[in-house]
C-alpha positions in Angstrom: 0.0 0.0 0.0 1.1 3.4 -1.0 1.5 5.4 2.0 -0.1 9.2 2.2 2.3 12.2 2.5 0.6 12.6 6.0 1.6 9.2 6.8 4.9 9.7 5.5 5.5 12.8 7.9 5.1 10.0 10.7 7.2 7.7 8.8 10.1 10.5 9.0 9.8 11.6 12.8 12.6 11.4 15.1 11.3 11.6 18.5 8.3 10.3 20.5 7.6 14.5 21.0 7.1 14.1 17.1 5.2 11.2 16.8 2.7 12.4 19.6 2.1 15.8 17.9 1.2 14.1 14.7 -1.0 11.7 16.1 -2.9 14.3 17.9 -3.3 16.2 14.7 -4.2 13.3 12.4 -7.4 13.4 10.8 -9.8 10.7 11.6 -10.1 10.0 7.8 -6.4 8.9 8.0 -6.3 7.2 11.3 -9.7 4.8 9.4 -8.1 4.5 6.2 -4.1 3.4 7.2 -4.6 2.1 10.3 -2.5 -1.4 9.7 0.3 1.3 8.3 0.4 3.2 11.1 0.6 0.7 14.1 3.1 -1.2 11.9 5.2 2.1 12.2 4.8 3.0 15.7 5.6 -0.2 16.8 8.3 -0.6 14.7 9.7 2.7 16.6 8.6 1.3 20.1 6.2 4.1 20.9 3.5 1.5 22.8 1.7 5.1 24.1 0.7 5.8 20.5 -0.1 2.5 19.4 -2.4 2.4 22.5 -3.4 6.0 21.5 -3.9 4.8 17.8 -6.1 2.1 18.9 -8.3 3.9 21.0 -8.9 6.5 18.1 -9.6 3.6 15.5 -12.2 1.8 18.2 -13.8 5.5 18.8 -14.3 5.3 15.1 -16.1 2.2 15.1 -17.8 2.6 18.4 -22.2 3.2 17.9 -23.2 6.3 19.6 -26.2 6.8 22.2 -29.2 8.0 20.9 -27.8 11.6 21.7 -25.0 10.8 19.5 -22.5 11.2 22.0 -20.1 7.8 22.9 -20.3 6.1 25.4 -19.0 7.4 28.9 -16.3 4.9 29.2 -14.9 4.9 25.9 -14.9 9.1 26.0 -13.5 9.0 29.0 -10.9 6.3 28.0 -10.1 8.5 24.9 -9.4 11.8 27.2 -7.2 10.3 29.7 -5.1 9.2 27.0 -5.2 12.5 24.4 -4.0 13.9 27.9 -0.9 11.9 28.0 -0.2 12.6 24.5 -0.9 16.0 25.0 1.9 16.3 27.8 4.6 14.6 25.9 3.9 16.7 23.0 4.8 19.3 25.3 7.8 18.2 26.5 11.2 18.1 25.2 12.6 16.0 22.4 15.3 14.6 25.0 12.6 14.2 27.7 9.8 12.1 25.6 13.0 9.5 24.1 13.3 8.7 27.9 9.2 8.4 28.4 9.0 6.6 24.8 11.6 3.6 26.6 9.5 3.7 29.6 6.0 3.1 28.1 
């Protein structure tokens, strides 16, 4: 399969600081559509945060909605606490998150 220049930004980061920036920024479109790609890549890299991060996002995706449309409480909830953690090592120094990418 013939990755998407998006894909190929991940493809080309460095740093865990990277690779959570561009997963927080990924549209869902892309996250549906090279899923397989993706994981392959992060866990190639050892980044086990985004692959969970990853497969929370793809689940979301599938997940049937309440008749208000909203998702269910546990999955939301599941999906925050980790766009949190992404959030703060996206934040962080590229020296910092290499240590916190080992450590996940």
């Amino acid at each position: 399969m013939q990755l998407l220049p998006i894909v190929e930004i991940l493809a080309n980061a460095e740093t865990a600081v990277e690779r959570a920036r561009w997963l927080l920024t990924v549209p869902d479109v892309v996250v549906y559509r090279d899923f397989d790609p993706i994981r392959l890549l992060l866990q190639e890299r050892r980044f086990l945060l985004g692959v969970e991060y990853l497969r929370m996002r793809h689940a979301v995706l599938h997940a049937t909605r309440g008749a208000d449309g909203l998702l269910p409480g546990h999955l939301a909830g599941a999906l925050d606490d980790l766009r949190a953690v992404m959030l703060r090592l996206s934040r962080s120094a590229p020296d910092a998150s290499d240590r916190a990418q080992s450590d996940a």
